[in-house]
N, CA, C and O of each residue as an XYZ file, in Angstrom:
284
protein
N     -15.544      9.548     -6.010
C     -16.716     10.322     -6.302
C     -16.283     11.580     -7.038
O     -15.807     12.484     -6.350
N     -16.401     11.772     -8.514
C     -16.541     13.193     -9.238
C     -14.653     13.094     -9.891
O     -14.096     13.883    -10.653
N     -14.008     11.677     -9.151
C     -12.672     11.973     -9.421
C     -12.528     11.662    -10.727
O     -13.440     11.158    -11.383
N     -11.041     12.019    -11.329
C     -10.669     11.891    -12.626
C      -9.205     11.170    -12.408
O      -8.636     10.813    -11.377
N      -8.791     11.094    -13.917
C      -7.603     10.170    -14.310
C      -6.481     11.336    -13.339
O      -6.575     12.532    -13.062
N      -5.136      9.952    -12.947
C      -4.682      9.804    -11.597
C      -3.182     10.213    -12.552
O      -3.054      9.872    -13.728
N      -2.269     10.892    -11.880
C      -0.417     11.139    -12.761
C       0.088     10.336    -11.377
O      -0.509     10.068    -10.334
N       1.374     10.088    -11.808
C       1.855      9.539    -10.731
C       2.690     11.027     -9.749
O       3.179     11.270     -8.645
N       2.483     11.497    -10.697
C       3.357     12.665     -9.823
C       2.168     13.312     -8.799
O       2.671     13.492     -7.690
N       1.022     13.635     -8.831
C      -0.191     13.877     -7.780
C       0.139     13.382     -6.843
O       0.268     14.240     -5.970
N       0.465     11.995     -6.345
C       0.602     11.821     -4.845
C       1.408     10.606     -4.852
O       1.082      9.420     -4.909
N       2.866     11.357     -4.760
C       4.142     10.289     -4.610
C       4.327      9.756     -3.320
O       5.220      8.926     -3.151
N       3.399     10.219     -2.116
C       3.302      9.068     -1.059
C       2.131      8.248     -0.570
O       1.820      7.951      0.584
N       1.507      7.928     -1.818
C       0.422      6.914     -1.908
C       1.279      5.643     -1.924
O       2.151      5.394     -2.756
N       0.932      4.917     -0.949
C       1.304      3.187     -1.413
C      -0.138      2.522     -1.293
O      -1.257      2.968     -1.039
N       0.480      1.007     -1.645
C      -0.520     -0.147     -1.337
C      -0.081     -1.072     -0.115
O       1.028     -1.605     -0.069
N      -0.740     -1.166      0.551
C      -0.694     -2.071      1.455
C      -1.036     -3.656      1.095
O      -2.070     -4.027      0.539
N       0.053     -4.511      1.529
C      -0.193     -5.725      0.759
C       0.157     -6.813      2.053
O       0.958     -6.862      2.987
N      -0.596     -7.376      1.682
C      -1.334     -8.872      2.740
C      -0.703    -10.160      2.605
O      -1.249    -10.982      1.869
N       0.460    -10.489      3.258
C       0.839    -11.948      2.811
C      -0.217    -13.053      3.791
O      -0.617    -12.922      4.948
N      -0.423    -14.022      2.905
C      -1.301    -14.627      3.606
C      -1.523    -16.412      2.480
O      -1.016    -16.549      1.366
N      -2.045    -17.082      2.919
C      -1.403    -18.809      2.579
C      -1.883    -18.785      1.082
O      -1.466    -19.764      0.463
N      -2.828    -17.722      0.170
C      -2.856    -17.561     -0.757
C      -1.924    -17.189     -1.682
O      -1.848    -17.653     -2.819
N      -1.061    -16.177     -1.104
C       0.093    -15.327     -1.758
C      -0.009    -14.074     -0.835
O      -0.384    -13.952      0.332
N       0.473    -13.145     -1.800
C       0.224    -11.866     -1.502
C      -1.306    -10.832     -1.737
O      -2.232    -11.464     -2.245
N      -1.361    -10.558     -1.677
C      -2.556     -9.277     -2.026
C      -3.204     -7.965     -2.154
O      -3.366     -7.768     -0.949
N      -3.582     -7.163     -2.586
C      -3.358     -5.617     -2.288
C      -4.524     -5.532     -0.893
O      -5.644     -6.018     -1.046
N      -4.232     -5.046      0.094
C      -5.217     -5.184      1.039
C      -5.884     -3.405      0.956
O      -7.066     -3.077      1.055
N      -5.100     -2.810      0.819
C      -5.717     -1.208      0.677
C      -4.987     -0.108      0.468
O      -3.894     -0.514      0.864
N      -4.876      0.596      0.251
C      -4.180      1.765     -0.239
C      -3.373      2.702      1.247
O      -4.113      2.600      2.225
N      -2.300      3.392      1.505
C      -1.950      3.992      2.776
C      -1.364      5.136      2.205
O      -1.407      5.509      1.033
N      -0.958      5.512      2.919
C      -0.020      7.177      3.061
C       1.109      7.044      3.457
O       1.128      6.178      4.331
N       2.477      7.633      3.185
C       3.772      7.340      3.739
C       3.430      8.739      5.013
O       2.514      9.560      4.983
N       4.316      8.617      5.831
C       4.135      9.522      6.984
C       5.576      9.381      7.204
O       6.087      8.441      7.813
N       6.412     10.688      6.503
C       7.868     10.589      7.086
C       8.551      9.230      6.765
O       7.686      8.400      6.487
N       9.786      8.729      6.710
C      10.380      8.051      6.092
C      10.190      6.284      6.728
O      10.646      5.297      6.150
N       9.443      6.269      7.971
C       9.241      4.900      8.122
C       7.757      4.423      8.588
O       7.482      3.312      9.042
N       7.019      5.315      8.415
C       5.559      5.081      9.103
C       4.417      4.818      7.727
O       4.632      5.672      6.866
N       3.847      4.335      7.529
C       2.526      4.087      6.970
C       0.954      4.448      7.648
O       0.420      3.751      8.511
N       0.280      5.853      6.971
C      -1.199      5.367      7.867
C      -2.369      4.808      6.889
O      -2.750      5.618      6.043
N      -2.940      3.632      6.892
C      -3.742      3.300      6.611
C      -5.323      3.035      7.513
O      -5.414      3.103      8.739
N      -6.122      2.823      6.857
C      -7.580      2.223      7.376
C      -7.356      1.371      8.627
O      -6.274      0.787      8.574
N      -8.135      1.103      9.856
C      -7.772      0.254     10.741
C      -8.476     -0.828      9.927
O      -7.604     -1.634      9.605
N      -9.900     -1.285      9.353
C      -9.797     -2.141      8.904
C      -9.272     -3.051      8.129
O      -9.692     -4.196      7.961
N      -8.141     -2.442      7.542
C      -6.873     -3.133      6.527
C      -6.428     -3.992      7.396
O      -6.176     -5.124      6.982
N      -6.229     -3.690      8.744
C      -5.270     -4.942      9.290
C      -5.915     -5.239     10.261
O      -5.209     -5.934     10.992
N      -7.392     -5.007     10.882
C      -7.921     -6.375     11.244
C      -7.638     -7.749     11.182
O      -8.009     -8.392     10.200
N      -6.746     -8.529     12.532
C      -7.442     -9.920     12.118
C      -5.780    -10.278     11.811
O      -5.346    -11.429     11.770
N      -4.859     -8.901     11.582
C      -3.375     -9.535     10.758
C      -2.903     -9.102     12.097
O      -3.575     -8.786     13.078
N      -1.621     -9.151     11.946
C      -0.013     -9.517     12.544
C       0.717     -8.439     12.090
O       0.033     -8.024     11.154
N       1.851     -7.613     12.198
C       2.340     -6.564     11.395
C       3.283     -7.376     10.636
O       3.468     -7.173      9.436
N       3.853     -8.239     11.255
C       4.504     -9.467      9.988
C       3.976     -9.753      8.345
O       4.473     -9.987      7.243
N       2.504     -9.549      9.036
C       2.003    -10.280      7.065
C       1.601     -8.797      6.208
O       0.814     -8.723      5.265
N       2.417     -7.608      6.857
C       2.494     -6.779      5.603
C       3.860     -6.569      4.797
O       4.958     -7.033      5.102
N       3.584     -5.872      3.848
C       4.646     -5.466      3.179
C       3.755     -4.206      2.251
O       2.633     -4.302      1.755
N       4.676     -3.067      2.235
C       4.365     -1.952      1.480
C       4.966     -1.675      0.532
O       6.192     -1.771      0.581
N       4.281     -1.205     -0.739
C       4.757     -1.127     -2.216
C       4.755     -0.100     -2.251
O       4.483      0.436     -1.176
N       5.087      0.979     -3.630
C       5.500      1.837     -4.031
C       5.822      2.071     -5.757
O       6.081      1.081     -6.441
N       5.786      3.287     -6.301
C       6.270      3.710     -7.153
C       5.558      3.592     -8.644
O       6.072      3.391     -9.744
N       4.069      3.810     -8.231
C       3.402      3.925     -9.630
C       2.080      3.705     -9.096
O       1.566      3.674     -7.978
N       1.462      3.467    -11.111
C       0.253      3.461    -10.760
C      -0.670      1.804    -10.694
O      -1.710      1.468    -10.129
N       0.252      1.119    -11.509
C      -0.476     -0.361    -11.647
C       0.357     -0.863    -10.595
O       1.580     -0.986    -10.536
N      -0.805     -1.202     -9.547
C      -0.344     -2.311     -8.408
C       0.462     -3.085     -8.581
O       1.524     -3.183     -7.967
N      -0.218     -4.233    -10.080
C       0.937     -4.975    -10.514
C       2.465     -5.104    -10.313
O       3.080     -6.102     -9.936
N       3.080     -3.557    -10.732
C       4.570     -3.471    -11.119
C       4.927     -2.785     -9.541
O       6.104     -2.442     -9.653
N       4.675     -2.593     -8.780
C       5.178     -1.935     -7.759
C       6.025     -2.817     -7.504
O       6.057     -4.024     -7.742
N       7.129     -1.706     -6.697
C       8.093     -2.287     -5.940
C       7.765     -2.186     -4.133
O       6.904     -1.484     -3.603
N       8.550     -2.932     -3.582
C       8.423     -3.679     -2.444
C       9.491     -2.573     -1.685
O      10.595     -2.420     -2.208
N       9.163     -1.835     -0.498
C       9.836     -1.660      0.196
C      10.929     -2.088      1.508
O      10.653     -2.787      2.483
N      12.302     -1.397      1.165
C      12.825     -2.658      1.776
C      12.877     -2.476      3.263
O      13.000     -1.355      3.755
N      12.759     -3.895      4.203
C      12.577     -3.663      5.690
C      13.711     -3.498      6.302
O      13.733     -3.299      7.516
């Protein structure tokens, strides 16, 4: 609402939260890094999942190219 075009440098601990699931993968919603091993996202993002079928990306702005953080 009222927002404008996004730098990557504005908020270098934005990730995506991503959904493995019998389709592939998926962006399920956007999170926050919290200190070097925590993620907070939406509770409805992981409704329904397992903490197994995530994986958190990083390091830009097109979902596409993100990289995968390693577990």
């Amino acid at each position: 609402m009222g927002g404008g075009e996004a730098d990557a440098a504005t908020a270098p601990y934005q990730v995506s939260v991503v959904v493995s699931g019998w389709h592939g993968d998926y962006h399920a919603c956007g999170g926050v890094l919290v200190g070097t091993k925590s993620v907070v996202t939406a509770a409805q993002c992981t409704d329904g999942h397992k903490a197994g079928d995530f994986k958190v990306k990083y390091g830009g702005l097109d979902r596409t190219r993100l990289r995968a953080v390693p577990q």
